[in-house]
Steps between C-alpha positions, in 0.01 A plus 500: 500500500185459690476384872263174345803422238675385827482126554426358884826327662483194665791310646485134570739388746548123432733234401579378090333228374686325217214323350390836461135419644475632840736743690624853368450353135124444547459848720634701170277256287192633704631914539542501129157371434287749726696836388712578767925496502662160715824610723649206675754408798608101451560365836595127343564335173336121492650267251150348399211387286143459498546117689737576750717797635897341486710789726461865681763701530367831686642819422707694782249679739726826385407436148138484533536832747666670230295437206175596699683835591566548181174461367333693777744792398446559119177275425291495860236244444128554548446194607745157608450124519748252687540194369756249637662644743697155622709643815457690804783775391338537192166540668630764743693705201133548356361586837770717569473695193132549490531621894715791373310617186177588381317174509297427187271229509642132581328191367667185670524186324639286776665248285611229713513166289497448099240264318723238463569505859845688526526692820537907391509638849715431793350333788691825718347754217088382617568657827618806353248577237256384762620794765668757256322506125165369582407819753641746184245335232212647323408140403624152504437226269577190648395165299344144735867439637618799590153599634516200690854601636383812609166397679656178644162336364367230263357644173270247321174727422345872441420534856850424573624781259240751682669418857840532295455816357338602843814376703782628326337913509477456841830379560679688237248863464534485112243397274538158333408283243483136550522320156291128556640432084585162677197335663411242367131388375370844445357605198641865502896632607355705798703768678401727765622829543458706905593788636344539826176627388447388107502144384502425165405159339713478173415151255593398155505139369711305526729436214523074417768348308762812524797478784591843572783691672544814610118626576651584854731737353286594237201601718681693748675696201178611360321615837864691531448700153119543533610658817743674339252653246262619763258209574432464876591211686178354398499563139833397449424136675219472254632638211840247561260154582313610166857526318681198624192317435564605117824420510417162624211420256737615216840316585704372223695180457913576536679141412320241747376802752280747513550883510222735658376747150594835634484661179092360466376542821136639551569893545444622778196766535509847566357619826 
């Protein structure tokens, strides 16, 4: 066997979605589409559905500890993505863990409260992935809320999302990647991507009449395996706005909801 028959690992570390939409379900949904093999650590299982998220039962902070270790042991990912997190001992078990071993990349997803409005991380947990996770990052991905949370600022505009992005690396030191999906009146989903000396200015239009869920996860999940494949930083934020975007445009009915078309996304290109 060659050294290029060997697949890229990525491990998501995130909680289940039921629905199946967002979550560790959605992560594998994107790492099986761009080539590369999906390990995961499930921190919660959520009894929900695209409208509303109905319990969380986290998983024991020894749990999560032991199926990273045992990932890190036989399959030791190129790159990893965190998800939701919900608690401050489940936070510190990841932060623990990546102080001890080789770090490989981190994208941060701070996932802090669903769509429909359901709080997914614990008002003691901000502090902690504030202090602990942030500072460890390669990039994170925060959405209008949890931007918002994070700057202590109003959102309503571009500018706004400039100052954001701007904030944040200076508070945190890792790159970041404000998503402005949810402004309203703009002709274009606009997100914009800093790391202390490159910003990036990354637009697609906007998609009418479809109600997603999941681009958070999906998006981070894909800058995670582009990483994993090789792409810088850069690349891979461009290469994942250009994929989610496809999966977007193509989403497919499921019942009365919508699902996000992983399997007929835009590919991604080749750099």
């Amino acid at each position: 066997m060659k050294q290029t028959d060997f697949l890229p690992i990525v491990l998501t570390i995130a909680g289940s979605d039921s629905g199946g939409g967002a979550g560790i379900q959605a992560d594998l949904k994107v790492f099986n589409a761009l080539g590369v093999h999906g390990t995961t650590a499930i921190t919660c299982l959520t009894c929900q559905n695209p409208r509303e998220v109905r319990a969380v039962q986290a998983a024991k902070p020894a749990i999560v500890h032991q199926q990273i270790e045992a990932l890190f042991d036989e399959l030791p990912p190129a790159a990893v993505k965190t998800g939701m997190l919900y608690s401050a001992p489940i936070i510190r078990v990841v932060v623990k863990l990546f102080e001890s071993k080789k770090r490989p990349p981190l994208i941060v997803d701070p996932v802090m409260v669903a769509t429909s409005g359901a709080k997914l991380l614990q008002p003691s947990a901000i502090r902690v992935l504030q202090s602990e996770l942030l500072p460890m990052a390669a990039l994170v991905t925060p959405n209008l809320e949890e931007a918002m949370i994070l700057t202590g600022r109003p959102i309503s505009n571009p500018e706004d999302l400039r100052a954001a992005a701007r904030r944040i690396h200076d508070r945190f030191g890792c790159a970041v990647l404000v998503k402005g999906g949810h402004l309203m009146r703009l002709k274009e989903a606009i997100d914009i991507f800093w790391d202390g000396q490159t910003e990036l200015l990354l637009t697609a239009p906007f998609i009418r009449g479809v109600h997603t869920h999941g681009t958070g996860c999906t998006y981070s999940a894909a800058i995670a395996a582009l990483i994993a494949k090789g792409l810088t930083l850069q690349e891979a934020v461009t290469g994942a706005k250009i994929y989610v975007s496809g999966a977007i445009a193509r989403s497919r009915r499921i019942a009365r909801h919508w699902t996000l078309g992983h399997g007929t996304a835009r590919p991604v290109p080749e750099y």
